[in-house]
C-alpha positions as CSV (number, residue, x, y, z in Angstrom):
1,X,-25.6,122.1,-14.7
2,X,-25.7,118.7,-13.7
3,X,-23.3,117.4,-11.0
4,X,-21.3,114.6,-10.6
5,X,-23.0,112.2,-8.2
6,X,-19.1,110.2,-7.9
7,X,-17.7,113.5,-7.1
8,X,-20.5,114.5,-4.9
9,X,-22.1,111.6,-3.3
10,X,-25.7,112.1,-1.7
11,X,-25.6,111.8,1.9
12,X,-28.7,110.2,4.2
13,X,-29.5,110.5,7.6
14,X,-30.1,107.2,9.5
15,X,-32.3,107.6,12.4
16,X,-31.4,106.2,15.3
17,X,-33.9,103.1,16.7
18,X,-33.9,104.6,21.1
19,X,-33.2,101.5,23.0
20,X,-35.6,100.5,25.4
21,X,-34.4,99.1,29.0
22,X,-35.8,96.4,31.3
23,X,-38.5,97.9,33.5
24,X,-39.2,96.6,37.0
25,X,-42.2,94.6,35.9
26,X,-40.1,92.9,33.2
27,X,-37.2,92.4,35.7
28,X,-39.1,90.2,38.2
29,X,-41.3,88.0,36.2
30,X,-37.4,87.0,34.9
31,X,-35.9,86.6,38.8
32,X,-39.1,84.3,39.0
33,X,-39.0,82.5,36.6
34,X,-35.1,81.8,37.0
35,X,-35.9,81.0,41.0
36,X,-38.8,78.9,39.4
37,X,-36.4,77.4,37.1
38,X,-33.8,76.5,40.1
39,X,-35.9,75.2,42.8
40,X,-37.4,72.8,39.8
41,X,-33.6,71.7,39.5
42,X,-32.4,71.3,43.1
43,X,-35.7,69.3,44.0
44,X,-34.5,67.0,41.0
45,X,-31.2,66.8,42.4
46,X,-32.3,66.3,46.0
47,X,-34.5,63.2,45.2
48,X,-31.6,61.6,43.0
49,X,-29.0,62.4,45.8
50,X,-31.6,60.3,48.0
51,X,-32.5,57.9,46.2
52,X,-28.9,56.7,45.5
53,X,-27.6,56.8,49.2
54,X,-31.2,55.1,50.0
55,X,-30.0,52.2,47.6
56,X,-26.6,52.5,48.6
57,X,-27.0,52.0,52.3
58,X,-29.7,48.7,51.7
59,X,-27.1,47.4,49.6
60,X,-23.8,47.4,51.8
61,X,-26.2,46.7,54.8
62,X,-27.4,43.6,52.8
63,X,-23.4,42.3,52.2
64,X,-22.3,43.0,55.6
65,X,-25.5,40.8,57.3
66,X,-24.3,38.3,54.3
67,X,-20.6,38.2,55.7
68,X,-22.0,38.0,59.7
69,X,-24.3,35.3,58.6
70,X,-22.1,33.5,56.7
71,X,-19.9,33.3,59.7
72,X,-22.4,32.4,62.1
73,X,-23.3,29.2,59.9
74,X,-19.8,28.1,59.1
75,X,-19.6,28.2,63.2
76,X,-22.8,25.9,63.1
77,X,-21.6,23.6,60.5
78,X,-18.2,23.3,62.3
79,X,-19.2,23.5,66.1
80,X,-19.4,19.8,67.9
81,X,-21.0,21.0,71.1
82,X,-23.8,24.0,71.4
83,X,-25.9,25.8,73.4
84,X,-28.4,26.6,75.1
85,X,-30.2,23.5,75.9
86,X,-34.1,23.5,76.3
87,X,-35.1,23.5,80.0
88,X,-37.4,20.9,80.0
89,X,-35.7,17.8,78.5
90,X,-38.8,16.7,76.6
91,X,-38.7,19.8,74.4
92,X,-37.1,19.8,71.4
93,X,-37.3,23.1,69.7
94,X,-35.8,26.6,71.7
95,X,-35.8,30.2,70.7
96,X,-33.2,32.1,72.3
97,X,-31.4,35.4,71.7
98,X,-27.5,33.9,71.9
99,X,-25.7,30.5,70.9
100,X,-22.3,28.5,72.1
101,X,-20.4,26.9,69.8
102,X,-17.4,24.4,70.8
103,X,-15.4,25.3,68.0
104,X,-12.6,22.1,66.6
105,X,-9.6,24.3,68.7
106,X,-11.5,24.0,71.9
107,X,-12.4,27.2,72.5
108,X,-16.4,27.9,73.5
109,X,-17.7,30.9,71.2
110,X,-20.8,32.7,71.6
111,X,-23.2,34.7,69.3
112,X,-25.3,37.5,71.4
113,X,-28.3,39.6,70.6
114,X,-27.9,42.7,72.3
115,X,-31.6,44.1,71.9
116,X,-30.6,47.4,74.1
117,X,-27.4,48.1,71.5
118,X,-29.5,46.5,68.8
119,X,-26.3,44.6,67.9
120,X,-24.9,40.9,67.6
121,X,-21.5,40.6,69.4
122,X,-19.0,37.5,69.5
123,X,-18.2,36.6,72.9
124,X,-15.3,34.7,74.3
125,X,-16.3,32.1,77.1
126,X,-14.5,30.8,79.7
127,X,-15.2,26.9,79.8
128,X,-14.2,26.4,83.7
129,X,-16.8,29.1,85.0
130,X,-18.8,30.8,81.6
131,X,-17.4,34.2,82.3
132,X,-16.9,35.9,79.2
133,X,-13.2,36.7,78.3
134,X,-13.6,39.2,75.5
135,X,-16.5,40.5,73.6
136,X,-16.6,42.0,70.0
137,X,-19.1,43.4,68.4
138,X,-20.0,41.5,64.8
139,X,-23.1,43.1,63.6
140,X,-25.2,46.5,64.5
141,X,-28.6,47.3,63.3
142,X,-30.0,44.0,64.0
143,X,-33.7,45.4,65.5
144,X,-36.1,43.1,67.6
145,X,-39.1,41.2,65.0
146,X,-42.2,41.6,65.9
147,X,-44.1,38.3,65.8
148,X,-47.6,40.1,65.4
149,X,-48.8,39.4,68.5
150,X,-46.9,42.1,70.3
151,X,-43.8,39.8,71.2
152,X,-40.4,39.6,69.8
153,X,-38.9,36.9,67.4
154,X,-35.5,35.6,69.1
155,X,-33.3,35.7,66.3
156,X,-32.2,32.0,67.3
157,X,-33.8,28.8,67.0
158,X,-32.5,25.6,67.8
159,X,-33.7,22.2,67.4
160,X,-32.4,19.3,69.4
161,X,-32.7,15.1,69.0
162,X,-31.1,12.7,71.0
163,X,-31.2,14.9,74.3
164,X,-28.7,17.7,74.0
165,X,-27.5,16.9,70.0
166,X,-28.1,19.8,67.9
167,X,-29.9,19.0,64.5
168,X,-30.3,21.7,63.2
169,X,-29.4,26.2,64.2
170,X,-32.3,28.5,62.2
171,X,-30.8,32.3,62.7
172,X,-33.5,34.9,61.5
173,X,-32.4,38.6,60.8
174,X,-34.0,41.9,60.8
175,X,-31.4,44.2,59.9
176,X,-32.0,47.9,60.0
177,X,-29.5,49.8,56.5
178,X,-26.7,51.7,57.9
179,X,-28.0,55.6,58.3
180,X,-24.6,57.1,59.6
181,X,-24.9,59.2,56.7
182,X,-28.7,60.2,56.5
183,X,-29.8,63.4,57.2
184,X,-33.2,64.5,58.3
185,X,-34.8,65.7,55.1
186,X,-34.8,62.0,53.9
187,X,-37.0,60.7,56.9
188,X,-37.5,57.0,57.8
189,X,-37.5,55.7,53.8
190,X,-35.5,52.6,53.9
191,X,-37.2,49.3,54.9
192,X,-35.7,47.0,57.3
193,X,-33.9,43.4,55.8
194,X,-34.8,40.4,56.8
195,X,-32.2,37.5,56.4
196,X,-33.0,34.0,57.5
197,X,-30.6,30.7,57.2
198,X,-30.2,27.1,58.7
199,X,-27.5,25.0,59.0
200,X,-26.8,21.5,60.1
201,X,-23.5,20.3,62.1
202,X,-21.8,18.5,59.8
203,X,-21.9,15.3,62.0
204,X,-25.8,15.4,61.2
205,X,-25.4,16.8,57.9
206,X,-23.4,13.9,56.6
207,X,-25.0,11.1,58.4
């Protein structure tokens, strides 16, 4: 007698596939590749991180020696009376590390390389005696320029005519990038800059 395969379906037997777990050997070929993987990332992200503060401390180091020498010249170009004046009347040309200013309100200004604090300062003077009233500080980083011959470049130069008349103030630069935020990994990768500008008193420049 045949049966009814509606009323009596035909039932199968799946087998069952055994899972198969990780072994150890499977395990740490993928922890190293993953640590692989990582270090690969964080080296990436370690040279970007430094090259960006690397950039960014050259270029607010480069706009604040902009600003100081910007000030310094505007002091040149507006001063009537300067200083120092060469020892031996006959020379004409000086290097020095500071310069006075007479400034149109009378007061006697001076701009100081400090090479011990590595730093320019403005300095109040005293006309009567040259004692220095106050003393702010107006630029750091500025480092002593070698001249290649084992001496250092004073950062000012001042040429005279007509005895003690100022023609012309040549202010020269080398400015060390703010590293207040470095840390040691990066090491010494940021070059020095080197700003360099002359000016004229206006009495000569308009002559």
């Amino acid at each position: 007698m045949l049966t009814d395969s509606r009323r009596h379906p035909r039932r199968t037997r799946r087998r069952r596939t055994p899972q198969r777990a990780f072994n150890l050997v499977e395990m740490l070929i993928a922890v190293a590749i993953t640590a692989m993987l990582l270090t690969a990332t964080l080296v990436a992200l370690d040279a970007s991180y430094m090259s960006y503060q690397s950039t960014t401390e050259v270029a607010s180091t480069h706009t604040i020696g902009r600003l100081a020498m910007h000030r310094i010249l505007t002091l040149v170009r507006s001063g009537t009376e300067f200083g120092p004046f060469p020892v031996d009347p006959r020379d004409t040309v000086i290097q020095s590390d500071f310069i006075e200013f007479l400034t149109p309100d009378g007061d006697v200004l001076a701009i100081e390389w400090d090479e011990d604090d590595e730093a320019l300062y403005v300095a109040v003077i005293n006309p009567a005696d040259g004692s220095t009233i106050s003393r702010d500080l107006l630029l750091e980083g500025v480092v002593p320029q070698d001249d290649g011959a084992g001496s250092n470049v004073p950062p000012f130069t001042l040429e005279y005519e007509k005895g003690r008349t100022l023609y012309r103030a040549t202010i020269d630069l080398t400015i060390k990038p703010d590293d207040n935020q470095s840390v040691e990994m990066e090491g010494d990768n940021n070059q020095n800059i080197r700003l360099v500008a002359s000016a004229m008193p206006r009495g000569f420049a308009y002559d």
